[in-house]
Structures are given as structure tokens and as C-alpha cells.
ZAKE-759361 format. One line per field, with one value per residue (C-alpha): residue number from 0; residue in one letter; chain; y, x, z. Coordinates in Angstrom, 1 decimal. Example, Ala and Ser with C-alpha at 12.3 -4.5 7.8 and 13.67 -1.06 7.14 Angstrom:
residues 2
seq <- 0/1 $
type <- A/S $
mol <- A/A $
Y <- -4.5/-1.1 $
X <- 12.3/13.7 $
Z <- 7.8/7.1 $
//
This chain:
residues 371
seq <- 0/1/2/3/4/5/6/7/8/9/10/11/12/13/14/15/16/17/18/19/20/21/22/23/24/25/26/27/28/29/30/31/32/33/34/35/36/37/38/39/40/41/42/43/44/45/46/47/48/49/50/51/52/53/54/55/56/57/58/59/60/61/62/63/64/65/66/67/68/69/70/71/72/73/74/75/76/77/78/79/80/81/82/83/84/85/86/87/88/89/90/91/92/93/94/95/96/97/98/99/100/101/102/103/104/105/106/107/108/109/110/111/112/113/114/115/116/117/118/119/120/121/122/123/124/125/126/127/128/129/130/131/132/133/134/135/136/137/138/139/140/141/142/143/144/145/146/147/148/149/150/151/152/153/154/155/156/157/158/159/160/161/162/163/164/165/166/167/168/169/170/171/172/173/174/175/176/177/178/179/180/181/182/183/184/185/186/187/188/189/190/191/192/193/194/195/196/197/198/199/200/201/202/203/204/205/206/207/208/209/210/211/212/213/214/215/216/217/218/219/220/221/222/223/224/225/226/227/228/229/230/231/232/233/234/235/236/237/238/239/240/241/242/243/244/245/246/247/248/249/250/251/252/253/254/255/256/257/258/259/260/261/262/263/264/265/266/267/268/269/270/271/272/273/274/275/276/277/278/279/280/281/282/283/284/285/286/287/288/289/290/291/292/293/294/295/296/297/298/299/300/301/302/303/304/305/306/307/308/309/310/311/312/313/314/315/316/317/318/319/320/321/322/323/324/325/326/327/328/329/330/331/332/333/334/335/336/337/338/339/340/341/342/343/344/345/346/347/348/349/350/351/352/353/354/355/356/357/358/359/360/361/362/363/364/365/366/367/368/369/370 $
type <- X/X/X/X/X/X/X/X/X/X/X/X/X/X/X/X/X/X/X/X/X/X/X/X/X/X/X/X/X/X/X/X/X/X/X/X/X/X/X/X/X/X/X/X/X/X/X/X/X/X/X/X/X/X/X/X/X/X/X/X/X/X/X/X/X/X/X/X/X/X/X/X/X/X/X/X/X/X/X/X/X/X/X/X/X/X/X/X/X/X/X/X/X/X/X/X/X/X/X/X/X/X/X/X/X/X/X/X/X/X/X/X/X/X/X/X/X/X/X/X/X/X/X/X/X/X/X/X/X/X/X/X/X/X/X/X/X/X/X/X/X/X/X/X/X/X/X/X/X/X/X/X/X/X/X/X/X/X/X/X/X/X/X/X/X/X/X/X/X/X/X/X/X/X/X/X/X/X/X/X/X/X/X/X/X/X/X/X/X/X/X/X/X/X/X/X/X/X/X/X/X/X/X/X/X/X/X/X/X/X/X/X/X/X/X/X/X/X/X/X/X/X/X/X/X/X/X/X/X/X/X/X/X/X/X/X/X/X/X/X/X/X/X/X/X/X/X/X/X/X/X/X/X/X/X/X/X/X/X/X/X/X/X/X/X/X/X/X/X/X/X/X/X/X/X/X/X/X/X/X/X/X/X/X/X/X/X/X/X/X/X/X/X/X/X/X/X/X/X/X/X/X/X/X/X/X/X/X/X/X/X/X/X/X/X/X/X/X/X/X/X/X/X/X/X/X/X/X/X/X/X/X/X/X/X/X/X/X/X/X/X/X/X/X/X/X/X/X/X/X/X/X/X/X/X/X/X/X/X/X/X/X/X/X/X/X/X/X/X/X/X $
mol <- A/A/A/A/A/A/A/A/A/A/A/A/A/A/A/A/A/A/A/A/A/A/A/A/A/A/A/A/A/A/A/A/A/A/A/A/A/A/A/A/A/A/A/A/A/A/A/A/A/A/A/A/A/A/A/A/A/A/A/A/A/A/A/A/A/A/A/A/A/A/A/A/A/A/A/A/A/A/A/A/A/A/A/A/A/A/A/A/A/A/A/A/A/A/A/A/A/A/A/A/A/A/A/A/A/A/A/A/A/A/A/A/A/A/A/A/A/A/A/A/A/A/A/A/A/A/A/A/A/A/A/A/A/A/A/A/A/A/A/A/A/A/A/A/A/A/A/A/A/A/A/A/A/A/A/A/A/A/A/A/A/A/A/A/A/A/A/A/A/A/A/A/A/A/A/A/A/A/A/A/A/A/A/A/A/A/A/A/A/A/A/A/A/A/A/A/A/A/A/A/A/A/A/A/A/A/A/A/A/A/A/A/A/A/A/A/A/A/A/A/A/A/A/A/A/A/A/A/A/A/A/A/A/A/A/A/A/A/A/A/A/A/A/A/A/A/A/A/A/A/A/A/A/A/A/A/A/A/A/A/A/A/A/A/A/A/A/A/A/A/A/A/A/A/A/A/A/A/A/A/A/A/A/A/A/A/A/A/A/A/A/A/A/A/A/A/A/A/A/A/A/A/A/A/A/A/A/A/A/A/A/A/A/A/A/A/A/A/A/A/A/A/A/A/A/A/A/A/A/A/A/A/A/A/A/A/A/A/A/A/A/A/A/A/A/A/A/A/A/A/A/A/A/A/A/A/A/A/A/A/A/A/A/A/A/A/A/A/A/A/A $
Y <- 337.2/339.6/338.8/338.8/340.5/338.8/339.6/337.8/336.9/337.0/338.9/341.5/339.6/336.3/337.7/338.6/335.5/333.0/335.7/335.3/331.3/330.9/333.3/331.7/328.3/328.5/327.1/324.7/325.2/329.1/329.7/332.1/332.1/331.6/335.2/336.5/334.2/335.1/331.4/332.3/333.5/332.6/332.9/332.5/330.6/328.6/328.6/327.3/326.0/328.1/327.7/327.9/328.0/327.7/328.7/327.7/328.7/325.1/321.9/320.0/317.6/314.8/316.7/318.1/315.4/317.0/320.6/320.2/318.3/320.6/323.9/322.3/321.4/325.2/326.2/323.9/326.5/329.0/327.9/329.9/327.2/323.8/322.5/323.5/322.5/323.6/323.5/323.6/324.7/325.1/328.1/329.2/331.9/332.4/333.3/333.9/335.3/337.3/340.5/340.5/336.9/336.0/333.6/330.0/329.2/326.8/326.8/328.6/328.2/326.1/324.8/323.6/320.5/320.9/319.5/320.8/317.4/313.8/310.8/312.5/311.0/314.6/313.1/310.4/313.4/315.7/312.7/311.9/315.6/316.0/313.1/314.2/317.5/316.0/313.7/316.5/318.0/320.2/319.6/318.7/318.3/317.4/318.9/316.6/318.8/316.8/316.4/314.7/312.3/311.5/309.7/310.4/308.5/305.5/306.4/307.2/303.8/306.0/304.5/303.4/307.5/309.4/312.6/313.7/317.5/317.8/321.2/321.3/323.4/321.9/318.6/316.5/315.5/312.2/311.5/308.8/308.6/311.8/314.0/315.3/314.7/315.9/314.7/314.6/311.1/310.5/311.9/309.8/306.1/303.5/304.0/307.4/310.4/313.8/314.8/318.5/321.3/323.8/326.4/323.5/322.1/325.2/325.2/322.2/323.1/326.2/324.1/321.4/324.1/326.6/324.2/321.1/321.4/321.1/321.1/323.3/322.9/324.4/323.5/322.4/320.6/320.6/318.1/320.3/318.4/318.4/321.5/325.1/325.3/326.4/324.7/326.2/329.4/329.6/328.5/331.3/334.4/333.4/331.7/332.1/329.9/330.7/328.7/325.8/323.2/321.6/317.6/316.6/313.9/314.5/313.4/316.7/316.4/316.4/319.2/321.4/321.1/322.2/325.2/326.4/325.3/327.7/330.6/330.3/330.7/333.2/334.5/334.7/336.3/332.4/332.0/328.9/326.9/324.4/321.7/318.1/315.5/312.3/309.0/310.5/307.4/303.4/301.6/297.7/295.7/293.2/295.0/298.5/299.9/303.4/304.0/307.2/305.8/309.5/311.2/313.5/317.0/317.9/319.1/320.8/322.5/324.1/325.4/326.7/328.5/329.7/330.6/328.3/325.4/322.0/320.2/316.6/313.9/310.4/307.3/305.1/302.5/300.2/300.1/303.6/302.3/299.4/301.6/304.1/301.2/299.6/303.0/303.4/305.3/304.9/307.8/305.9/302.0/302.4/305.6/304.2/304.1/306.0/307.4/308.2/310.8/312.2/313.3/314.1/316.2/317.8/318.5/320.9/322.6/323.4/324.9/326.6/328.1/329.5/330.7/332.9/333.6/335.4/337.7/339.4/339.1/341.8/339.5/338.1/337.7/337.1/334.9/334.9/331.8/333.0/333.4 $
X <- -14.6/-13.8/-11.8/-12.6/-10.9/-8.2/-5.6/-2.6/-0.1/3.3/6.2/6.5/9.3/7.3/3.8/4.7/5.6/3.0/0.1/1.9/2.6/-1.3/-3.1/-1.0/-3.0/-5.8/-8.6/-10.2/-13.8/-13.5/-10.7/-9.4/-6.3/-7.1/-6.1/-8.4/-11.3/-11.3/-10.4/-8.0/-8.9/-6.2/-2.2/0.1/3.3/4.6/8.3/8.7/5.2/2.8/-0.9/-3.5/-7.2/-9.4/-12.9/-14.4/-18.3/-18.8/-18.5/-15.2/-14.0/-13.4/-10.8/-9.1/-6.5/-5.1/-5.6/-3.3/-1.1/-0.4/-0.3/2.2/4.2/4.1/4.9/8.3/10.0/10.4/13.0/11.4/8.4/9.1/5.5/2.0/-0.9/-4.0/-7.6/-10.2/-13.8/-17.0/-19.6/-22.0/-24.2/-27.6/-28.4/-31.4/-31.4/-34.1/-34.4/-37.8/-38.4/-37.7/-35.4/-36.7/-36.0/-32.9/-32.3/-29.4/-29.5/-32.3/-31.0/-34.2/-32.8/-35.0/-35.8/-37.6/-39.2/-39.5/-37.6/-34.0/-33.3/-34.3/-34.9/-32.5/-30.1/-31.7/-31.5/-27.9/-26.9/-28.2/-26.6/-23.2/-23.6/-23.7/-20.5/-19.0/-19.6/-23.0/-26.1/-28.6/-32.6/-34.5/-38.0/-40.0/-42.1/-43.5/-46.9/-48.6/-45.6/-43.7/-40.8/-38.3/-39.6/-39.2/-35.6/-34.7/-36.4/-38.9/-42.7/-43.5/-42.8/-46.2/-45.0/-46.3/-47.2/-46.3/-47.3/-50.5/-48.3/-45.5/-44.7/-41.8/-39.2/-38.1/-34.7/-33.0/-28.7/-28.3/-30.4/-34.1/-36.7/-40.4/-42.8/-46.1/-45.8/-45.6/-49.1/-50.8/-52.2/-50.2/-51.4/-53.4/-52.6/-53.1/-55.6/-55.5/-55.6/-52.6/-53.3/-53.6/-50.5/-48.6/-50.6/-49.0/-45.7/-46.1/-47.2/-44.7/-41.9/-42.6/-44.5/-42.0/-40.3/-36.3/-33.4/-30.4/-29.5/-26.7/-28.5/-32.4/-32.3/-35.8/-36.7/-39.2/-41.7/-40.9/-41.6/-42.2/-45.4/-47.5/-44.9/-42.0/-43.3/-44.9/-41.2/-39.4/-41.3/-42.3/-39.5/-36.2/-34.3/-30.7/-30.3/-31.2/-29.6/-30.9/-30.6/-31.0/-29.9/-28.0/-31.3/-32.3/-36.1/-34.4/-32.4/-34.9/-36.8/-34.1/-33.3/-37.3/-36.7/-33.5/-35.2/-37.9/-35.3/-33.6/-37.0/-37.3/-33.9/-32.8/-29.3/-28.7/-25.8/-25.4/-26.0/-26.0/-26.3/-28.0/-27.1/-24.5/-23.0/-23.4/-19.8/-19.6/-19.1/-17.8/-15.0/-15.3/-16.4/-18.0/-21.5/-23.5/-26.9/-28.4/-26.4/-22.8/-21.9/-25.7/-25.0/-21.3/-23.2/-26.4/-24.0/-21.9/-25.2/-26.0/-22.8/-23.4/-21.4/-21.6/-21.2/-20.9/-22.0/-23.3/-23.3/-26.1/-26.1/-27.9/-26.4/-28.6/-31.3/-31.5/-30.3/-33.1/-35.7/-34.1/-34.0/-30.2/-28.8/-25.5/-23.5/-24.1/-24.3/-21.2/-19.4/-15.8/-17.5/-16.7/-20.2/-20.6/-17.4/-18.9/-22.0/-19.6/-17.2/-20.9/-21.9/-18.3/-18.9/-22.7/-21.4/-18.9/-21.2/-23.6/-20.4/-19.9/-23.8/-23.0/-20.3/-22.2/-25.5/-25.9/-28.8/-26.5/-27.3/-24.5/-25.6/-24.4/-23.4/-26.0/-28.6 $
Z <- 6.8/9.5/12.3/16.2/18.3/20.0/22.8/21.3/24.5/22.2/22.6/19.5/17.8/17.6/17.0/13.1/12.1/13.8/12.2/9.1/9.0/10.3/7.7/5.5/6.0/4.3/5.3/2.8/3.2/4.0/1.1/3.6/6.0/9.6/10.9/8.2/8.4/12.4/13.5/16.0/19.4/21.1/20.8/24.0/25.1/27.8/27.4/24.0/24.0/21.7/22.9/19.9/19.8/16.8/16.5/13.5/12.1/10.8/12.0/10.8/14.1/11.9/10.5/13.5/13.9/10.6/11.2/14.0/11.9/9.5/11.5/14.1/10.5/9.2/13.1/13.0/11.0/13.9/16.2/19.2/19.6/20.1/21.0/19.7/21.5/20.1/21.3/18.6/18.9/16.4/17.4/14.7/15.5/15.0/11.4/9.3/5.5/6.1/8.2/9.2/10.4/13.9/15.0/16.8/20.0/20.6/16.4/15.4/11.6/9.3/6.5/3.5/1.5/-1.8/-5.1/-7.9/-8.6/-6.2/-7.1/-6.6/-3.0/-1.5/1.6/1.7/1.4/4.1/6.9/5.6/5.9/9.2/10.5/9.1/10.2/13.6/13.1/12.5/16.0/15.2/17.4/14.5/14.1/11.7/10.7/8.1/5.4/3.4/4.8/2.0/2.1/5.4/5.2/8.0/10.7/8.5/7.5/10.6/12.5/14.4/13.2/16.8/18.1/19.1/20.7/23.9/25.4/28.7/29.0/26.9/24.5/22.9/21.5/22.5/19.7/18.7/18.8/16.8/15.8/18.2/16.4/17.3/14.9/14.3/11.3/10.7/10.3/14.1/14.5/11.6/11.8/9.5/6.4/6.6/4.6/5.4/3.1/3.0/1.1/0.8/3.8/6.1/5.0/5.7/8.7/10.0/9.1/11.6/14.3/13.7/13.5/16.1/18.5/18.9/22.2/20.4/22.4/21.9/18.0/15.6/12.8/12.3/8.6/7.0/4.5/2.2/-0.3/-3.8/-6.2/-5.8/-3.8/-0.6/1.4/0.2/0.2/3.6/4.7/3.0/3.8/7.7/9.0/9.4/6.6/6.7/3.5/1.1/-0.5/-3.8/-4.8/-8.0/-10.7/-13.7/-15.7/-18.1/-16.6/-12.9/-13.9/-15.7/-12.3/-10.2/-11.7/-11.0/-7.6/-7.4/-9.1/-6.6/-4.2/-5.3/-5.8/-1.8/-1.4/0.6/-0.4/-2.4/-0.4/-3.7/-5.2/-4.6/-7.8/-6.2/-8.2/-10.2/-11.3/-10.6/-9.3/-11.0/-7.7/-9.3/-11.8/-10.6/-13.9/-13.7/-15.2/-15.9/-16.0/-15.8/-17.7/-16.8/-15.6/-15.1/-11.6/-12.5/-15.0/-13.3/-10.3/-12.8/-14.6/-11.3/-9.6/-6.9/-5.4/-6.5/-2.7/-3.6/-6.3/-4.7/-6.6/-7.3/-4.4/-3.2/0.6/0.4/0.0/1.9/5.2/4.5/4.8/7.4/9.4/10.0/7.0/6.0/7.9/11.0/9.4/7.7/8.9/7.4/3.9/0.7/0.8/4.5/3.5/0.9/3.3/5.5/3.2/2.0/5.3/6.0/2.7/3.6/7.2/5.6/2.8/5.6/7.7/4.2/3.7/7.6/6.4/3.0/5.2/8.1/9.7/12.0/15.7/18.3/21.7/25.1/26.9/29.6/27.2 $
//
């Protein structure tokens, strides 16, 4: 990753070692040091005080506390600084995979959470992801897809949400957890389907994307219906997807499936940011046996095929599924839980993988502040 430039405020015989000891640290999610990865913008001293800023490209705040930690350990060694204080900041820029495709206003990056088949907890994912993303310190959204099959504004406690224009143009967003939301499910009756045929669909999908009046957002997360059709490919070639993430199970059918969905992706030239294996294994509550219900290592194995990362693997739970219905999912409900870190520890890895996607793509556009 290339570095910023940086007017470093240190005196010549303390400036070696501090670059050294900080590109040295290497970052977990970037597998780069600091100096290198461009993380540091700022290096100055007050006495014996150094003063350190971090910028990173993907949102990691829950892990701050420990950043700090173990920089100020690695600084200890140099008897010139007695103190580090350190301000950290998280700044992606606005990113799309493809060159030709404009970017939306107030989206920074869109990241497609796919499937090549339903019944994987695609969706259950995408609202999870977006919500971690957002404890994390990113401002999220979340676009719903699947327009034969709504299911966010369920999962996310919104049925009662009808969006309003104010202008006669665009649609307001509903916001649930702090994140925005839009679905076609908000503008359907309970009970009706939208019975359409595939250019309609995609149709929709325009309007819902590029017509929804959405605030200032790091990441817009779209929940895309299952498979490889109109949908998906109305999505790739017009907007501007910076990259996708596909759920499966470790179930031979499921996985079959998913590796047609990352073709198709690859297809599209949409980087693939990894996988995620959904109900990877069942925990005994009462004796804390561990069960592969689905099968083992089917989502190791197809990130392996296709050089991709595997992000996280989520047990089989039923505190899932009974947030989802009850419309507060379990990254909020139960943030201290084992499986609101592993959305969590998914959600770093996904920002981090998109941070990458920036550095081999040249599609990369820098905002003002002003702007």
C-alpha cells in the first residue's frame, strides 16, 4: 500500500527509530507495517511526549484500546519518549471496481453480500455485516435486493416504515440500529409480492439505489437475491460495486452454487472480498460438544480454490434466528457475544480487503472535506 505523504516533526536522530519500531507493527488486517501501509500521518513531540496519529482505510475502533497498547509497548524501548499519545482515525475513500460506472452520491464504497443459492443466511449475514461495520466506527446503509423476497425490514424491526418524498424526487431512508435502510418491502402491502418480470426488477433496483435520499455513508451493503441473474448483473455492469462478499454453508449443493456465483463475479471483473461459511458448526448448550451438521472445511476449501479469503465461519444458532424475527439481530442484542465478534472480526477483514482492492485498482477517487 503506498504511503501518504507526511511531514514528520522529529529531530533526525529519533525519526529512524520510531519509522522503524512503527513499520515494524504490522498491521493485522493489512499484513503491512504502518509506515508502509500509509497509517501514519502524523509524528511530533512535546518534550518527551511523542504525538501519533493513525489513519486507517477500514473501520477497526473496537480495537483501538489495543492498538495503542501495543505501539506505546514497542515505543518503551527508546529512552527519548516517555509518553505516547495517539489519535486514531478511519477515512476510506471513494471506490468503485469498475472504471466506467459513476460513483453515488454520499456512498463511498458498495459492498454486494451474495449467495449462489437461498437458504445460506445471505441476508441474515448482509444486516449483521452492516451493523458491525458500523460498530466498528463506519457510517453504514443497507440496500435490500431481493425484490421477489424482502426481508430486511423485518430483520431490522422496520414493517410499519412507508418512505416519504419530500421533494417529488427522492425517497427518504429508514433508519433502524444507526444504519439507513431502503427495501422494496417498505412500499408493498403485508403480504403482496412483487410480481414482475426481470427488467422490472432491475428496474426497481435503479430507483431504489440511485433515488433513495441516503445520508453520508462509508459503506452502502446490498443484500443481492440469490443466484446469478438479472439482478446481479444489472448491479455489476451499471453501478459502482467496489466489491462482494459470498455466504455459503459447508453443504456440497451450497457450495457448488457458490462457486457459479464467484465465477459470475469474476466474470464482471467485481473483486471477490471472501467468503463467509454460515452455519458452520452447531455448539451442545448443554455439554459444549461441537457438531458439523453440514459438513467441514467447505468454505476453507473454495477460498483456497479461488485464492480468496475465508472471512469468518458462524455457528448454527438459534439466538440468530430468533433476533432476525424479532428485528434486533444479534450485533446489537448481544454485542458482548461470541458471535457478535465474529461479525465484528468479519466486518475488519471485509474493510481491510477493500482498502487492498484500492491499492491494485487505479479507480480510486480522493474527496475533499468541502466536497
Amino acid at each position: 500500500m503506498s504511503t501518504s505523504h507526511t511531514d514528520y516533526q522529529l529531530s533526525d536522530d529519533l525519526l529512524g527509530p520510531v519509522l522503524s519500531i512503527l513499520d515494524a507493527y504490522q498491521d493485522p488486517y493489512l499484513a503491512e507495517g504502518l509506515i508502509s501501509a500509509g497509517c501514519v500521518n502524523k509524528l511530533a513531540t512535546e518534550g518527551k511526549r511523542l504525538l501519533l496519529g493513525l489513519v486507517y482505510p477500514y473501520p477497526c475502533m473496537t480495537q483501538y484500546r489495543d492498538t495503542v497498547m501495543d505501539v506505546t509497548k514497542k515505543l518503551a524501548v527508546l529512552d527519548a519518549i516517555d509518553e505516547v499519545e495517539c489519535e486514531i482515525d478511519f477515512q476510506p475513500r471513494v471506490f468503485s471496481a469498475i472504471a466506467s460506472v459513476e460513483p453515488i452520491p454520499n456512498i463511498k464504497q458498495v459492498i454486494a453480500v451474495a449467495s449462489g443459492k437461498g437458504g445460506v443466511g445471505k441476508s441474515t449475514t448482509a444486516v449483521n455485516l452492516a451493523l458491525a461495520l458500523k460498530a466498528e466506527g463506519a457510517e453504514v446503509g443497507i440496500l435490500d435486493a431481493d425484490i421477489y423476497g424482502p426481508s430486511i425490514p423485518m430483520m431490522l424491526g422496520l414493517q410499519g416504515f412507508k418512505p416519504t418524498s419530500p421533494d417529488g424526487k427522492m425517497m427518504t431512508a429508514a433508519s433502524a440500529h444507526g444504519i439507513s435502510a431502503q427495501s422494496i418491502g417498505f412500499m408493498l402491502g403485508d403480504g403482496e409480492a412483487a410480481v414482475w418480470r426481470g427488467p422490472m426488477a432491475a428496474g426497481a433496483l435503479n430507483q431504489l439505489l440511485t433515488e433513495t435520499q441516503w445520508p453520508e455513508l462509508d459503506y452502502l451493503v446490498i443484500d443481492l437475491p440469490p443466484g446469478t441473474g438479472d439482478i446481479q448483473l444489472t448491479l455489476s455492469q451499471k453501478f459502482p460495486v467496489s466489491g462482494t462478499v459470498v455466504v455459503t454453508t459447508p453443504q456440497d449443493i451450497a457450495l457448488e452454487d457458490a462457486k457459479k456465483g464467484i465465477t459470475m463475479f469474476q466474470k464482471v471483473d467485481i473483486p471477490v472480498l471472501g467468503i463467509i461459511e454460515n452455519m458452520s458448526f452447531h455448539l451442545c448448550p448443554e455439554c459444549g460438544h461441537k457438531e458439523h451438521p453440514f459438513g467441514t472445511h467447505g468454505g476453507s476449501k473454495i477460498a483456497e480454490r479461488y485464492e480468496v479469503p475465508l472471512l469468518g465461519a458462524l455457528p448454527l444458532n438459534i439466538n440468530i434466528r430468533e433476533s432476525m424475527d424479532e428485528g434486533n439481530p444479534t450485533v446489537v442484542s448481544k454485542p458482548d457475544s461470541e458471535v457478535a465478534a465474529i461479525y465484528r472480526e468479519i466486518a475488519r477483514k471485509v474493510g481491510a480487503q477493500l482498502a487492498k482492492q484500492q491499492n491494485k485498482n487505479t479507480v480510486s477517487i480522493s474527496i475533499s472535506d468541502d466536497e
